[in-house]
Phi, psi and omega in degrees: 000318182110197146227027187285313192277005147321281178300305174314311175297008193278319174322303216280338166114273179228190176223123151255130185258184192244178206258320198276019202177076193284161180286147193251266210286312163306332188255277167002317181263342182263336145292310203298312174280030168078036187227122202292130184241142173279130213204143164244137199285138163236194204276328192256167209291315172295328192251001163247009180300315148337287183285317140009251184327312196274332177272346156294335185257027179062040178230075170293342183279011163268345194274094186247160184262354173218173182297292186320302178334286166341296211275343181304295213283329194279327198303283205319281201305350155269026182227352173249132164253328211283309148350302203276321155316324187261313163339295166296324210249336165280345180263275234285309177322323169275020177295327192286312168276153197281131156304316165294158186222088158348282171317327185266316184291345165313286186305322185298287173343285197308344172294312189260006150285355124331321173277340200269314169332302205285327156333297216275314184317284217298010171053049155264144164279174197263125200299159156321147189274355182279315202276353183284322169295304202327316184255023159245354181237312188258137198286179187267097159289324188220162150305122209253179187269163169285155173245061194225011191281201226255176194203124178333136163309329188279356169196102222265154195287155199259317213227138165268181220258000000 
């Protein structure tokens, strides 16, 4: 097999990934070979594997929080290549670093048990455990919706919340 299926996808540019199902394996070997892959965050453990991977390698400007958000951003990077050139050239450059960052996730984690702690003094009752994590382990691009709001047309929500 090689490593050509690795290598072959540097034509392509970017990676789009689909949303009811972010890319795993896929989005990993396509950072590693320098090809930006763009992911929009959705609510379940399959729609955050991607914006995951990308916030762990620092490129949160890949992260969009909705579908406009998104066709925006793939718009832009198939319309700049010199972008998509310094992108690609800052993703091969962290191949010499470990994707995880020990330290940051260290700091990410303790916020929100830190929050949860100061909840529990103060006889607050407890958040959901997605929202006491979300805005310390994923970045904040946008506000994100509740999750019962209204869900693009172009694409309806599949899995309840």
């Amino acid at each position: 097999m090689g490593t050509s299926h690795l290598t072959r996808p540097v034509a392509a540019g970017v990676l789009l990934d689909t949303w009811h199902c972010n890319a795993r394996t896929t989005a990993g070997e396509r950072l590693w070979v320098g090809v930006p892959p763009g992911t929009e965050v959705g609510e379940t453990f399959a729609q955050r594997v991607a914006a995951s991977l990308l916030h762990a390698s620092g490129r949160d400007e890949l992260v969009c929080a909705d579908v406009d958000q998104y066709e925006r951003m793939v718009r832009q990077l198939a319309a700049e290549p010199q972008r998509r050139a310094a992108l690609r050239e800052r993703l091969l450059a962290q191949r010499t670093h470990p994707l995880p960052d020990g330290n940051r996730f260290a700091r990410d984690i303790e916020a929100p048990f830190e929050r949860m702690w100061q909840r529990a003094v103060s006889a607050q009752s407890p958040l959901h455990r997605a929202a006491a994590v979300r805005s310390a382990v994923m970045p904040a691009t946008a506000p994100r919706k509740p999750c019962n709001s209204a869900v693009s047309p172009r694409r309806p929500r599949l899995t309840s919340c």
